[in-house]
N, C-alpha and C positions, 0 to 999 in steps of 0.2 A: 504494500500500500504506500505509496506516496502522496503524502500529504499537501505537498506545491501544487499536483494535479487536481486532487479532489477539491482545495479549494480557488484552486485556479491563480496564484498566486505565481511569480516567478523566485527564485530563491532570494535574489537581489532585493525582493520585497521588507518594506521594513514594519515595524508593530504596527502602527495603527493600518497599514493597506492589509494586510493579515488578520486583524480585529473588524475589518471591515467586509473581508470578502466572508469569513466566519459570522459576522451578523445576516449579513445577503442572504448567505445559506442557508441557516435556520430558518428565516424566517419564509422562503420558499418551499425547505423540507418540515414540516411542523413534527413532533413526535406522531400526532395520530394520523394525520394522512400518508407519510412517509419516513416509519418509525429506521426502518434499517439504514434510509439513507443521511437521516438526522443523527443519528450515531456514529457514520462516516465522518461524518462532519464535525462533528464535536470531537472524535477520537483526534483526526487530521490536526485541530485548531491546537488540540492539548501538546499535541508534540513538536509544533513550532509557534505557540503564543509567545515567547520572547526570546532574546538572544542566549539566555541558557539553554534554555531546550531545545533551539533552535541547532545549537554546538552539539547537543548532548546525541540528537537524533542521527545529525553528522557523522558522529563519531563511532556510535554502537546502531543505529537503524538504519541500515542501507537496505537497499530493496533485494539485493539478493545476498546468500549466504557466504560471507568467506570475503567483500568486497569493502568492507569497512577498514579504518587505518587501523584501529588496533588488529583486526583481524590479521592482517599484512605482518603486523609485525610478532602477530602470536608464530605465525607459519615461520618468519626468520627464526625467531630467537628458536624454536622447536629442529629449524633442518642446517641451521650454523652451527659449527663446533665453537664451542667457546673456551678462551682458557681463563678470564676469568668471571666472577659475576656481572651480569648489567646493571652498569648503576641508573639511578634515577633518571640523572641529567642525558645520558647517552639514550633511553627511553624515549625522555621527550622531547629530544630535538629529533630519533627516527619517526614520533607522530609528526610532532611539525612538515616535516621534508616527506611523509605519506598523504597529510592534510593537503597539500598545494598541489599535487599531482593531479 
């Protein structure tokens, strides 16, 4: 499910065009005329209502499986031999430089 599409939003959208296109929605899907697709909507809204969530969905809800950066970097750290531990900061400068790609 991508939430950009169901509410019609582009990613570059910022809160209030995302509060707005989430208002629109609702109020064309209502629960009782159009209960499944009003919970689309609401689900969509809750996962990019602001810039945290917005990151958060980035980061662990991608649409398919295995394609999110921490995923990317579970699969390195998993099929690189290491010799020694990964520290924090080497972590998340690999999100950083997966985030921009």
């Amino acid at each position: 499910m991508n939430p950009y599409l169901i509410l019609g939003v582009t990613r570059e959208a910022d809160d209030a065009l995302i509060r707005r296109a989430y208002l629109d929605g609702v109020r064309a899907a209502t629960p009782e005329g159009h209960p499944v697709r009003f919970q689309e909507i609401s689900t969509a809204y809750e996962k990019i209502k602001d810039e945290r969530s917005r990151h958060r969905h980035e980061l662990f809800d991608c649409e398919s499986a295995g394609d999110s950066p921490l995923d990317a970097f579970l699969r390195h750290a998993r099929t690189q031999a290491r010799r020694a531990p990964l520290g924090f900061d080497a972590m998340k400068e690999f999100l950083r430089a997966s985030s921009k790609s």
